[in-house]
NUMIVEX-153009 format. One record per residue (C-alpha): residue number from 1; x, y, z. Coordinates in Angstrom, 1 decimal, decimal comma, always signed. Example, Ala and Ser with C-alpha at 12.3 -4.5 7.8 and 13.67 -1.06 7.14 Angstrom:
2
{atom 1; {+12,3; -4,5; +7,8}} {atom 2; {+13,7; -1,1; +7,1}} 
//
This chain:
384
{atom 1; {+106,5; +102,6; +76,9}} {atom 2; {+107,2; +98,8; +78,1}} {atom 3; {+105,7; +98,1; +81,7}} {atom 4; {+108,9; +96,7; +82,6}} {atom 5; {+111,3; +99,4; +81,2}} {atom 6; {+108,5; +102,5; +83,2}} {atom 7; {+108,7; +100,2; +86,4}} {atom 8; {+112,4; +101,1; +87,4}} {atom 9; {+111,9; +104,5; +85,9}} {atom 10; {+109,3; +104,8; +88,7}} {atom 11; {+111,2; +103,1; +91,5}} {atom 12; {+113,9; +105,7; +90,8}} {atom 13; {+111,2; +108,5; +91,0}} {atom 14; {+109,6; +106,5; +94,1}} {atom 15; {+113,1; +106,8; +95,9}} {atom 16; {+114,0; +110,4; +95,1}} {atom 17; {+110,2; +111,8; +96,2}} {atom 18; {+110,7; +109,6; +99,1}} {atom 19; {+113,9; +111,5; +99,8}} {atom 20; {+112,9; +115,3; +99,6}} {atom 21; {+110,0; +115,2; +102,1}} {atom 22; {+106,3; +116,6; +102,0}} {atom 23; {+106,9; +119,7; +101,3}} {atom 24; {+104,8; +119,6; +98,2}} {atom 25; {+101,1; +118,6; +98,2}} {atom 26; {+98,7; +119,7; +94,9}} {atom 27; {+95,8; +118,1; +94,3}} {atom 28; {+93,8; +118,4; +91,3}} {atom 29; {+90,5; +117,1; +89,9}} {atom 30; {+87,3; +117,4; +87,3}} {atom 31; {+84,3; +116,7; +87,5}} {atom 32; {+81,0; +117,2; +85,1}} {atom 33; {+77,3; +117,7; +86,0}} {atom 34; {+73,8; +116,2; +84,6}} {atom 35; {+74,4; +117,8; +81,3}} {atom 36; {+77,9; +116,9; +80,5}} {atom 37; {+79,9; +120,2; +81,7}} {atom 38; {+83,5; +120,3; +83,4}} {atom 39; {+83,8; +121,9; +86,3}} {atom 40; {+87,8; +121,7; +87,4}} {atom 41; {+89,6; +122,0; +90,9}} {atom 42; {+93,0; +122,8; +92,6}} {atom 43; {+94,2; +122,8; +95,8}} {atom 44; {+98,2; +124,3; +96,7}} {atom 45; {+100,2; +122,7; +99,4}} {atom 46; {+103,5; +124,4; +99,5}} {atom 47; {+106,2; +125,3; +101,5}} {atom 48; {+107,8; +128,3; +99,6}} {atom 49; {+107,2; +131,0; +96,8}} {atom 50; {+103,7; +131,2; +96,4}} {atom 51; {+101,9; +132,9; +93,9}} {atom 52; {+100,5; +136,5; +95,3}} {atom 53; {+98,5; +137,8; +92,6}} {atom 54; {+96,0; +137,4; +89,7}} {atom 55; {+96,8; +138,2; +86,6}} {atom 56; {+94,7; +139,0; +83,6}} {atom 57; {+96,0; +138,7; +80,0}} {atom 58; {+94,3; +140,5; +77,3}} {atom 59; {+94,4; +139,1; +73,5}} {atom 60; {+97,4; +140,4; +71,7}} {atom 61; {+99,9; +140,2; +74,8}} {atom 62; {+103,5; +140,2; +74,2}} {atom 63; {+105,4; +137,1; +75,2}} {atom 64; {+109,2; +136,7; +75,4}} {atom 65; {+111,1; +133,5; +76,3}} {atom 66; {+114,7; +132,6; +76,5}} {atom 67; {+116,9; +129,9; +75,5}} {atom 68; {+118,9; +128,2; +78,4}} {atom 69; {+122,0; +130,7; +77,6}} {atom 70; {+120,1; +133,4; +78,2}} {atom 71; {+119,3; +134,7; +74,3}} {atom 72; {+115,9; +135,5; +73,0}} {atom 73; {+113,9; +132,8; +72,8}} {atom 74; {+110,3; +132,2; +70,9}} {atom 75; {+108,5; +135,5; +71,4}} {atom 76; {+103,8; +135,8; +70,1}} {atom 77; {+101,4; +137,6; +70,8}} {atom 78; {+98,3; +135,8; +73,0}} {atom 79; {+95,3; +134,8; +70,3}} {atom 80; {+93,2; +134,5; +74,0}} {atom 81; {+92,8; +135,9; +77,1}} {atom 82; {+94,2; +134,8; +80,4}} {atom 83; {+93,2; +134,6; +83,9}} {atom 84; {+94,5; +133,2; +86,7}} {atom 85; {+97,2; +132,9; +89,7}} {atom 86; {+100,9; +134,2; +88,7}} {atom 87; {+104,5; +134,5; +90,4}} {atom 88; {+107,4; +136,6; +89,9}} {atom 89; {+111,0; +135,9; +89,7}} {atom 90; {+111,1; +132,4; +89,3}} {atom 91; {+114,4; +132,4; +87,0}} {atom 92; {+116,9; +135,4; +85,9}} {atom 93; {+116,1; +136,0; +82,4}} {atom 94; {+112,0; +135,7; +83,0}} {atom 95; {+110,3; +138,6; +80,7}} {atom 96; {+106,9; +137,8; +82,5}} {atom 97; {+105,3; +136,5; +85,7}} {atom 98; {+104,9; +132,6; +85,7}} {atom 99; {+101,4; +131,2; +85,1}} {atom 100; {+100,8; +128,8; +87,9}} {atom 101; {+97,0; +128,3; +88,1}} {atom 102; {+95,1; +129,4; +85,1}} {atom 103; {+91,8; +129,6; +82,3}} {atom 104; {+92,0; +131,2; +79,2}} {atom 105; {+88,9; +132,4; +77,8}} {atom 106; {+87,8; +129,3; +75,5}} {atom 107; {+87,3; +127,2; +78,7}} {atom 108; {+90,5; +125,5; +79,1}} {atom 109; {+92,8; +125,8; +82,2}} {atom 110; {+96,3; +125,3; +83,0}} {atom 111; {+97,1; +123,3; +86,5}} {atom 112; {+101,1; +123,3; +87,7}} {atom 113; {+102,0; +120,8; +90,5}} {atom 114; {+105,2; +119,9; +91,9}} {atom 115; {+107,2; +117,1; +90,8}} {atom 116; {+110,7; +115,7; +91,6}} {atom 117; {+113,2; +114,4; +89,1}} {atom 118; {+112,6; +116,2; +86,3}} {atom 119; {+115,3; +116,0; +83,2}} {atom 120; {+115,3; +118,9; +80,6}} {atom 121; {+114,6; +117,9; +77,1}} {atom 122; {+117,1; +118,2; +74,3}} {atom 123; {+117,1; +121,6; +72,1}} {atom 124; {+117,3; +120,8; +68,6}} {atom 125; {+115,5; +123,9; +67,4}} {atom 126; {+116,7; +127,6; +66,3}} {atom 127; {+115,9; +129,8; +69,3}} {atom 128; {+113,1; +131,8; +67,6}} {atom 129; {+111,1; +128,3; +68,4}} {atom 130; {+112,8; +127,4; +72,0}} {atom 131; {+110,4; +128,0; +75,0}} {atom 132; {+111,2; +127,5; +78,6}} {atom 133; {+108,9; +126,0; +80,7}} {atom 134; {+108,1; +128,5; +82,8}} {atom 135; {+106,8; +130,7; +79,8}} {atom 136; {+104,4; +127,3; +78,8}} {atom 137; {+101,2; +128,6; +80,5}} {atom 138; {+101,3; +131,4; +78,5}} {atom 139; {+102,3; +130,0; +75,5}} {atom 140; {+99,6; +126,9; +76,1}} {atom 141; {+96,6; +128,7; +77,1}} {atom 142; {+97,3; +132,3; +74,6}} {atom 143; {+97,9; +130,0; +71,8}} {atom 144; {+95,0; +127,3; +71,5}} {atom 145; {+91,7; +126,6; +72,2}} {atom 146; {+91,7; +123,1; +73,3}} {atom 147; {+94,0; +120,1; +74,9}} {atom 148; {+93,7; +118,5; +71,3}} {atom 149; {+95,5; +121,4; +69,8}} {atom 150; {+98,0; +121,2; +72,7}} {atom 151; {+98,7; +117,7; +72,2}} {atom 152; {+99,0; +118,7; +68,0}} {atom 153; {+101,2; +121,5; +69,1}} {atom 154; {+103,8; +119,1; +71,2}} {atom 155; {+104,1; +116,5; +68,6}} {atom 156; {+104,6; +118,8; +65,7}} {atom 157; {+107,5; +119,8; +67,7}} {atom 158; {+106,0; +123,5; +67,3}} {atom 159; {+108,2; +124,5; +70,3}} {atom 160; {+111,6; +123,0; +72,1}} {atom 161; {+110,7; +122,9; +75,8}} {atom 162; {+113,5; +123,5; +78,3}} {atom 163; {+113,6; +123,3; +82,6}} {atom 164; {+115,4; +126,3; +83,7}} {atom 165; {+117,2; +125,3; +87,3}} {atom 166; {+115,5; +127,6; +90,0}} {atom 167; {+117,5; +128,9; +92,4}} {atom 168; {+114,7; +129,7; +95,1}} {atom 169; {+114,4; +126,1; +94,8}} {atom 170; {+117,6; +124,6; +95,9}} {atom 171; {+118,6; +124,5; +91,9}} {atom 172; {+116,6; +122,0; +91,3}} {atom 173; {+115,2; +121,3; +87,4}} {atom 174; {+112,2; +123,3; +87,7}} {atom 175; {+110,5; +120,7; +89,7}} {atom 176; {+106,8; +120,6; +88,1}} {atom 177; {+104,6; +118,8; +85,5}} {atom 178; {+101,0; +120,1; +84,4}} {atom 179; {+97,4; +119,3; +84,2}} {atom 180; {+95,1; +120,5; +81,4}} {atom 181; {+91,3; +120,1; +80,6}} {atom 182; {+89,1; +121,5; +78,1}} {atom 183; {+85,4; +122,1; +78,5}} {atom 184; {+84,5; +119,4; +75,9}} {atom 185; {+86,2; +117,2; +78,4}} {atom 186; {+89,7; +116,6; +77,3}} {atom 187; {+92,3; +116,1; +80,1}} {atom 188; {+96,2; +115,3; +79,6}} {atom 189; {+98,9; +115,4; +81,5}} {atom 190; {+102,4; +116,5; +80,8}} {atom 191; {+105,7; +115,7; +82,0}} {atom 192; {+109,1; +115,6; +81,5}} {atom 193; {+111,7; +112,6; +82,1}} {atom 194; {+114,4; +112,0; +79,4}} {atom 195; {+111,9; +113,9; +77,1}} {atom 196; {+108,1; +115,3; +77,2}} {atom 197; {+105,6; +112,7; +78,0}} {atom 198; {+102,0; +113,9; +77,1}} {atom 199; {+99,6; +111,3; +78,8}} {atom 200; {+96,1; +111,0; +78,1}} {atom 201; {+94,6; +111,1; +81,5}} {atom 202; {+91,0; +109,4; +82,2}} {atom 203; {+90,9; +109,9; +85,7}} {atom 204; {+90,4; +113,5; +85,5}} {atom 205; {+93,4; +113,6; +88,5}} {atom 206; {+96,9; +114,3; +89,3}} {atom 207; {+99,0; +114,9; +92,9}} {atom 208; {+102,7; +114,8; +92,8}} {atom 209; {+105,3; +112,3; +91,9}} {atom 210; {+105,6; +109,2; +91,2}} {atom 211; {+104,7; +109,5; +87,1}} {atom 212; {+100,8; +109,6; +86,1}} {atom 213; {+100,9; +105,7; +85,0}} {atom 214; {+102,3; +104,9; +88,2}} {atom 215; {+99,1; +106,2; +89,8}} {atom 216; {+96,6; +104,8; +87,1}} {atom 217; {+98,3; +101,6; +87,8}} {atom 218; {+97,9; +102,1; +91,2}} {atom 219; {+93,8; +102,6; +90,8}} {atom 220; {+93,7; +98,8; +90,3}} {atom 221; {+94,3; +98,1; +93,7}} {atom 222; {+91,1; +99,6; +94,7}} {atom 223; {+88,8; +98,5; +92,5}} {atom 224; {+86,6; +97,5; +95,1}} {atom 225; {+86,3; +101,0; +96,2}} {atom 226; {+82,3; +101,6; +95,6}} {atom 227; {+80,1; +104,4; +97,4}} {atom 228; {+77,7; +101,7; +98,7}} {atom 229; {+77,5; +101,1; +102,2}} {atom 230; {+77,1; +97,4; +103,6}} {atom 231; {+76,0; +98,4; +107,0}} {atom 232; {+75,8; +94,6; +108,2}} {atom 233; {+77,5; +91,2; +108,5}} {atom 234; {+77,1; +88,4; +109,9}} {atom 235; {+79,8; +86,1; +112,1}} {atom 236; {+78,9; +82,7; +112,4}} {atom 237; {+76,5; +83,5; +115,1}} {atom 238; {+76,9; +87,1; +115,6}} {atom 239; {+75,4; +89,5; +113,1}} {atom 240; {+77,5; +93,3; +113,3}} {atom 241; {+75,8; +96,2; +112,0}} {atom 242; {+77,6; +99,5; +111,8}} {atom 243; {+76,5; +102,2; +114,2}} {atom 244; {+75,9; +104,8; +111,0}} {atom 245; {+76,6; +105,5; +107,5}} {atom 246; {+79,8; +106,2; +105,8}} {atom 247; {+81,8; +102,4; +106,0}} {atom 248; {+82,4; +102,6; +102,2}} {atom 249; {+84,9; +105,0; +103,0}} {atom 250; {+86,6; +102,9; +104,8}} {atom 251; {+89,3; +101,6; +102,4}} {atom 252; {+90,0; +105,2; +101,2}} {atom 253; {+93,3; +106,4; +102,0}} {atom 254; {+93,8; +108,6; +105,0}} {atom 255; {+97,3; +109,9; +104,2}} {atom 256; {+98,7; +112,7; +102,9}} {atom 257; {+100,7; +111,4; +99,9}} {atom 258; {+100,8; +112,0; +96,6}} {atom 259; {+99,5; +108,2; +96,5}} {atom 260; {+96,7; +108,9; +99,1}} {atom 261; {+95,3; +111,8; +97,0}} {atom 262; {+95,7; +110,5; +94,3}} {atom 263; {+92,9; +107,8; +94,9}} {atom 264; {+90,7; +109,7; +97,3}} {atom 265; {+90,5; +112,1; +94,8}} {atom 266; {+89,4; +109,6; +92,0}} {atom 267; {+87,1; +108,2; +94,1}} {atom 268; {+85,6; +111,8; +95,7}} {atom 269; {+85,3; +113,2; +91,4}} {atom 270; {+83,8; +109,5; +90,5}} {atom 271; {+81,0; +109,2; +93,2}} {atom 272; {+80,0; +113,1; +94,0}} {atom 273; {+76,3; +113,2; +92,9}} {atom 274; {+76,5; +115,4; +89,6}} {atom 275; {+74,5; +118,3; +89,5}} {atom 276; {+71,8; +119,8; +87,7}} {atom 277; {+73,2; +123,7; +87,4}} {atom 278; {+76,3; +125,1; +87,2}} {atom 279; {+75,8; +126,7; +90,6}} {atom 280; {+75,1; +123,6; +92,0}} {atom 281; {+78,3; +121,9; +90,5}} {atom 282; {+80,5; +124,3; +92,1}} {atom 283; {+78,8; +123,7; +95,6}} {atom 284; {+79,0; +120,5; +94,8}} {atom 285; {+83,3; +120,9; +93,5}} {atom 286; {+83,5; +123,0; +96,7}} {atom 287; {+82,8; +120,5; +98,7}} {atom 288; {+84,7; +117,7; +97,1}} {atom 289; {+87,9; +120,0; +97,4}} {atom 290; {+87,6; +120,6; +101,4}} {atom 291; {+88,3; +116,9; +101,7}} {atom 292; {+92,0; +118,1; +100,6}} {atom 293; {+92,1; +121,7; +102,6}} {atom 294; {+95,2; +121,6; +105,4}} {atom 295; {+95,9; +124,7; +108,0}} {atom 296; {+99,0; +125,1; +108,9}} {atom 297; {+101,0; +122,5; +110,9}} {atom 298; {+98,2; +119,2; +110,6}} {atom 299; {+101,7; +118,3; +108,8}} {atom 300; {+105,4; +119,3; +109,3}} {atom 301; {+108,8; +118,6; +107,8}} {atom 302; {+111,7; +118,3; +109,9}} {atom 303; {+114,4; +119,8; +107,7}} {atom 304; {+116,8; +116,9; +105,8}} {atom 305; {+120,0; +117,6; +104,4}} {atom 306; {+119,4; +118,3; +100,5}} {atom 307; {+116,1; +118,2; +100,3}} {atom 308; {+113,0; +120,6; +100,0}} {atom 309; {+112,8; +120,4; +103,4}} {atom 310; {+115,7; +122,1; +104,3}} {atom 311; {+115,4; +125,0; +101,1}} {atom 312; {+112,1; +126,1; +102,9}} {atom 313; {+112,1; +125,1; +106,1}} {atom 314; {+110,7; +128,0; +108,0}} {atom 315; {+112,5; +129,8; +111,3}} {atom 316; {+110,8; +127,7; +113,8}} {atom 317; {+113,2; +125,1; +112,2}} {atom 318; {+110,5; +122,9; +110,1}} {atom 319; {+108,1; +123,6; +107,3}} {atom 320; {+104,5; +123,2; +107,2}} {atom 321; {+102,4; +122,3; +104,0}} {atom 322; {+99,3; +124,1; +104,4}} {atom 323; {+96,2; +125,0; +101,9}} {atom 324; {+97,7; +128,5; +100,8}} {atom 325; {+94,9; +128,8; +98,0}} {atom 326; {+92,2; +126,7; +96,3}} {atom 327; {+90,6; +127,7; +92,9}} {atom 328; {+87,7; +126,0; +91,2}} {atom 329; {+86,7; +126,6; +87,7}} {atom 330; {+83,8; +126,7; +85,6}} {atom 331; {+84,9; +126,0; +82,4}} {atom 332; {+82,0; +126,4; +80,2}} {atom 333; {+80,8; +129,3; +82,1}} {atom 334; {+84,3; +131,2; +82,6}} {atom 335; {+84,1; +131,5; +86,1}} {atom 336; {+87,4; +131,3; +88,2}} {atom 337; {+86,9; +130,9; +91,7}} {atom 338; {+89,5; +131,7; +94,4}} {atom 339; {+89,5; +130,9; +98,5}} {atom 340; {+92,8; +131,6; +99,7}} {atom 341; {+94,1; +130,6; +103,4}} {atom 342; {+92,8; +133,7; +105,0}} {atom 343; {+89,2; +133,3; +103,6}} {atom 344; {+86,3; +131,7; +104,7}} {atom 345; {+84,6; +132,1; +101,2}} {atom 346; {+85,3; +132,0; +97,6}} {atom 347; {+86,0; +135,3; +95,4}} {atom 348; {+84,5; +134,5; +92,2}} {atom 349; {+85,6; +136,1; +89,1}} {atom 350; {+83,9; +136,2; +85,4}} {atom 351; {+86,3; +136,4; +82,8}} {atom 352; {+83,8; +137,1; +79,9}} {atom 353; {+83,2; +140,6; +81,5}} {atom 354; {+86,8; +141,3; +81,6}} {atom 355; {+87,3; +141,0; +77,6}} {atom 356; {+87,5; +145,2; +77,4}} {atom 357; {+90,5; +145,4; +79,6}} {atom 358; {+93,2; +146,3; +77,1}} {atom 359; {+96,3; +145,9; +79,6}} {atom 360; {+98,1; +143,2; +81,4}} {atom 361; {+95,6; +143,7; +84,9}} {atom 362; {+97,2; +142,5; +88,4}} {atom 363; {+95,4; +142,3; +91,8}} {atom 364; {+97,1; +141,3; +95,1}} {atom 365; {+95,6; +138,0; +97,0}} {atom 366; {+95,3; +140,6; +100,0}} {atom 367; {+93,0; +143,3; +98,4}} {atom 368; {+90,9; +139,9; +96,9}} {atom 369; {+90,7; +139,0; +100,5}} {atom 370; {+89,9; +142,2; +102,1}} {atom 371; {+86,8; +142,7; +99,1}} {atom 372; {+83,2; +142,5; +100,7}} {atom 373; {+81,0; +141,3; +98,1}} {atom 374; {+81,7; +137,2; +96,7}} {atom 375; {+82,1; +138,5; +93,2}} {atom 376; {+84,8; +140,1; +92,9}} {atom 377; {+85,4; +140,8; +89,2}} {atom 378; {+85,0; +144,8; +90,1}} {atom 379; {+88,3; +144,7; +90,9}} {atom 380; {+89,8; +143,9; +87,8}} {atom 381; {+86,7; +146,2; +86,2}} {atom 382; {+88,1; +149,3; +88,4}} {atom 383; {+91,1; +149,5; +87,3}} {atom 384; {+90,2; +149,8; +83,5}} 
//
């Protein structure tokens, strides 16, 4: 795509996110350690459904999706499991929960962030091979074992996507894109505006609107961003030294914004020391992530007129993003980690010792919360 046909693209996008308020705030990231391995990281800002649940999906799961009249749609069985963060009811004609925050068990995972200004693709498939979006976790993470084979899958035109509009938000065009990485180290992203756009993404990151080139393009205004501090200058005469460490930082963003995160998030996955174990990589990860935690109102929405604002503005009149959940994953490893907002600590979760459930497996955020010991795969393991 031209630079100057994307750059009004994008100033449309710019306008409309502008427009609908903060009431969406995802951040997501990678990082590797000493010997190469990806270690990836989400946190969920949202005013509005959240998901409640985790969800485990043996091999052989039945998947149904629908068309956008409402017929049967492309229906498979899962070649892998899958683990991870699910909601219910997001349109009418849903067979399953939604994936919203998943890893299936070949060490790739599944990241869904909000986006504004969506346009559905056109259908120009038989319905046995039309998918909707919300059913693309599944489909994406049961199906294949890598982001290449994603990417293959997409091009080959293996499926007809379609955005459902969701009614628990405002009607819009299911308002989201997604972020994948493999543990080899692939990483795209995926979104849709007058057609899919699969991006190859370098940066390891993505936030909200604008479009991902908008923020790679972006990066190039801080290319002076370096983790070095220069702790004196001098000024004609006078020589100014800073009182202590930390004035690299200084240029970093300090906002919010999809923008802000965007870059501080880059810069926190670039710089972080990388580790020499896995268990040191998701201290490390841990860390990186708290830059981006929120309680609830450090940032509030007055409600506006058509906007997100107003769809789930809360009864105290405005709507507060806040760090509902945070997950880190060990991709090499298959460990899923969870802290939701009413934790102090992490439930961790290995997927490799679930492979002899048989059924679809749910457990509540609440009974994750109220567990005692930090791994917390027993309670899928229980219930077997």
């Amino acid at each position: 795509m031209k630079i100057k046909t994307l750059s009004g693209a994008l100033l449309s996008l710019v306008l409309l996110a502008s427009s609908v308020g903060n009431s969406v705030a995802c951040t997501v990231l990678a990082i590797r350690d000493a010997n190469g391995n990806v270690y990836q990281a989400r946190s969920n800002e949202f005013v509005g459904q959240q998901p409640d649940a985790l969800t485990y999906y043996p091999p052989g799961t039945r998947i149904e999706s629908v068309t956008p009249d409402g017929k049967q749609g492309k229906t498979f069985n899962t070649k892998y499991a899958i683990f991870g963060a699910t909601l219910k009811g997001m349109t009418p004609n849903a067979k399953q929960e939604t994936i919203h925050e998943a890893v299936n068990d070949q060490g790739m995972s599944l990241t869904t962030n909000a986006f504004m200004g969506n346009t559905s693709p056109n259908i120009t498939q038989p319905p046995e091979k039309v998918l909707s979006v919300m059913d693309f976790g599944t489909w994406a993470l049961g199906s294949f074992q890598n982001v290449e084979e994603v990417k293959k899958a997409l091009k080959n035109k293996e499926v007809d996507l379609w955005l459902p509009k969701i009614a628990s938000m405002g009607d819009f065009i299911a308002p989201l894109h997604f972020a994948l990485y493999d543990k080899k180290g692939g990483s795209i992203v995926i979104e849709f505006d007058n057609g899919i756009h699969i991006y190859d993404n370098p940066s390891y990151v993505m936030t909200n609107d604008p479009p991902l080139p908008w923020h790679l393009q972006n990066l190039n205004d801080y290319a002076d961003l370096t983790n070095i501090d220069k702790n004196k200058q001098q000024f004609n005469g006078f020589e100014a030294k800073a009182g202590s460490g930390g004035i690299a930082l200084r240029g970093l963003p300090s906002n919010q914004l999809s923008s802000g995160r965007f870059v501080k998030a880059a810069f926190y996955s670039n710089f972080a020391r990388k580790a020499k174990t896995p268990e040191q990589a998701i201290f490390t990860l841990g860390h990186v992530m708290n830059n981006f935690d929120r309680p609830l109102d450090i940032s509030v929405d007055e409600p506006v007129k058509g906007t997100f604002s107003t769809v789930f503005s809360m009864t105290a009149g405005v709507g507060s993003e806040s760090t509902f959940f945070t997950v880190l994953n060990d991709l090499s490893q298959n460990h899923f980690y969870i802290r939701t907002i009413n934790s102090l600590n992490f439930s961790k979760f290995d997927i490799k010792k679930m492979s002899g459930l048989k059924e679809i497996t749910v457990v509540k955020f609440q009974t994750i919360n109220d567990y005692k010991s930090l791994d917390a795969t027993g309670l899928f393991l229980k219930k077997s």
